[in-house]
C-alpha positions in Angstrom: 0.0 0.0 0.0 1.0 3.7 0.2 0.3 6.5 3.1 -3.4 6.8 3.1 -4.4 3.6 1.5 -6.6 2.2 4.4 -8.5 5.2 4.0 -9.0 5.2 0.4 -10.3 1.3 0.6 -12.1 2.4 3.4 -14.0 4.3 1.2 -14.3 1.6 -1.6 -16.1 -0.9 1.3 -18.7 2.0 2.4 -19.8 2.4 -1.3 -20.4 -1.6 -1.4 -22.4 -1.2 1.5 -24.3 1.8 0.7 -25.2 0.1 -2.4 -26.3 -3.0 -1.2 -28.6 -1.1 1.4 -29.9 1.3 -1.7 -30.7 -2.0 -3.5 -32.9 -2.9 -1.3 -34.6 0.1 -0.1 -34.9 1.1 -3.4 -36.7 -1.8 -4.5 -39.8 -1.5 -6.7 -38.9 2.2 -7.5 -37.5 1.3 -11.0 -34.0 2.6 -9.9 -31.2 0.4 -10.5 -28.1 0.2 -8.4 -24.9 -0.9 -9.6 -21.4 -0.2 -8.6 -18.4 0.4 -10.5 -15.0 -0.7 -9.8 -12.0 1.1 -11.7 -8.5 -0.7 -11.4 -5.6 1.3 -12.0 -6.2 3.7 -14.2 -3.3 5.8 -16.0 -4.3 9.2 -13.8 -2.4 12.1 -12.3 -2.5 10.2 -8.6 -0.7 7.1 -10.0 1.9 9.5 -11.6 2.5 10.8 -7.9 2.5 8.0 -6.0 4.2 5.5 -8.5 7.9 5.9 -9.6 8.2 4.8 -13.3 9.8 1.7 -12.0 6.9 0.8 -9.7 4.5 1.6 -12.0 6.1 -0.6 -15.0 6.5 -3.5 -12.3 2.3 -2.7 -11.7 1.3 -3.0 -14.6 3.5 -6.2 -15.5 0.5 -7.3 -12.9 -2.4 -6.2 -14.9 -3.4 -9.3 -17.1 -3.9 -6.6 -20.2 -0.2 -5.4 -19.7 -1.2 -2.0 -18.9 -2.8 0.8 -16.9 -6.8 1.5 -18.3 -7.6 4.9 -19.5 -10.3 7.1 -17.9 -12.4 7.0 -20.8 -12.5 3.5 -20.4 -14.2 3.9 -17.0 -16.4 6.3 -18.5 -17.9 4.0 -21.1 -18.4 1.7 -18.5 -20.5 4.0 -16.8 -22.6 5.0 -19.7 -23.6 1.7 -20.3 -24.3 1.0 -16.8 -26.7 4.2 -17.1 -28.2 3.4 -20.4 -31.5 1.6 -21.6 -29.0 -0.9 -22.6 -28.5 -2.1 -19.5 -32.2 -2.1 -18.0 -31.9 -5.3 -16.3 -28.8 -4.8 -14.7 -29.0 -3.8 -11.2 -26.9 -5.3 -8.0 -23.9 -5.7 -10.0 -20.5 -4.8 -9.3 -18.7 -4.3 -12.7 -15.2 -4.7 -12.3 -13.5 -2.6 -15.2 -9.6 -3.3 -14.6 -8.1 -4.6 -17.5 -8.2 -8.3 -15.6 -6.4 -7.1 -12.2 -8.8 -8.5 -9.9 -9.1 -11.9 -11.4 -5.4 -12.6 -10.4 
C-alpha cells in the first residue's frame, strides 16, 4: 500500500455497503443500483505515488499489460446508465483490465 491507502479502501467498502442497502430500499422504484469498480487507471495520482519503475512492475501485474484509461471507466459508466442495460441492477462491474481476477 501507500500512506493513506486504508482510507482510500475504506471508502471503496462503504460504497459496497451503501449500495447494497440502496438495492434494497430502493426496490420496486424502478432505480437500478450498480457499482463500478475502476482498477488502475493511468491518472495524475498514479503519476504521484508510482515511480516509473513501480508503476512498469504494476502493470506487468495487470493481465492486459497496462494501466486503463479514464475513458474506459467512463464507457463503463454510460452503459451502466443506459436503456441498454435495463436489467442490470446489484452488479458490481469490475472494469480493470483483468487485475482483480489474479
Amino acid at each position: 500500500g501507500f500512506p493513506g491507502y486504508s482510507v482510500y479502501a475504506a471508502s471503496k467498502a462503504t460504497l459496497h455497503a451503501f449500495a447494497r442497502g440502496w438495492l434494497n430500499e430502493l426496490r420496486g422504484r424502478n432505480i437500478r443500483v450498480n457499482v463500478l469498480h475502476p482498477g488502475p487507471i493511468a491518472t495524475p495520482m498514479q503519476d504521484q505515488v508510482l515511480t516509473p519503475e513501480a508503476k512498469q512492475m504494476f502493470e506487468s501485474l495487470i493481465p492486459r499489460g497496462s494501466m486503463g484509461d479514464p475513458a474506459e471507466i467512463a464507457a463503463a459508466a454510460l452503459f451502466l446508465a443506459s436503456d441498454e442495460s435495463s436489467f442490470v441492477n446489484g452488479v458490481e462491474l469490475a472494469v480493470d483490465g483483468g487485475f482483480s481476477a489474479i
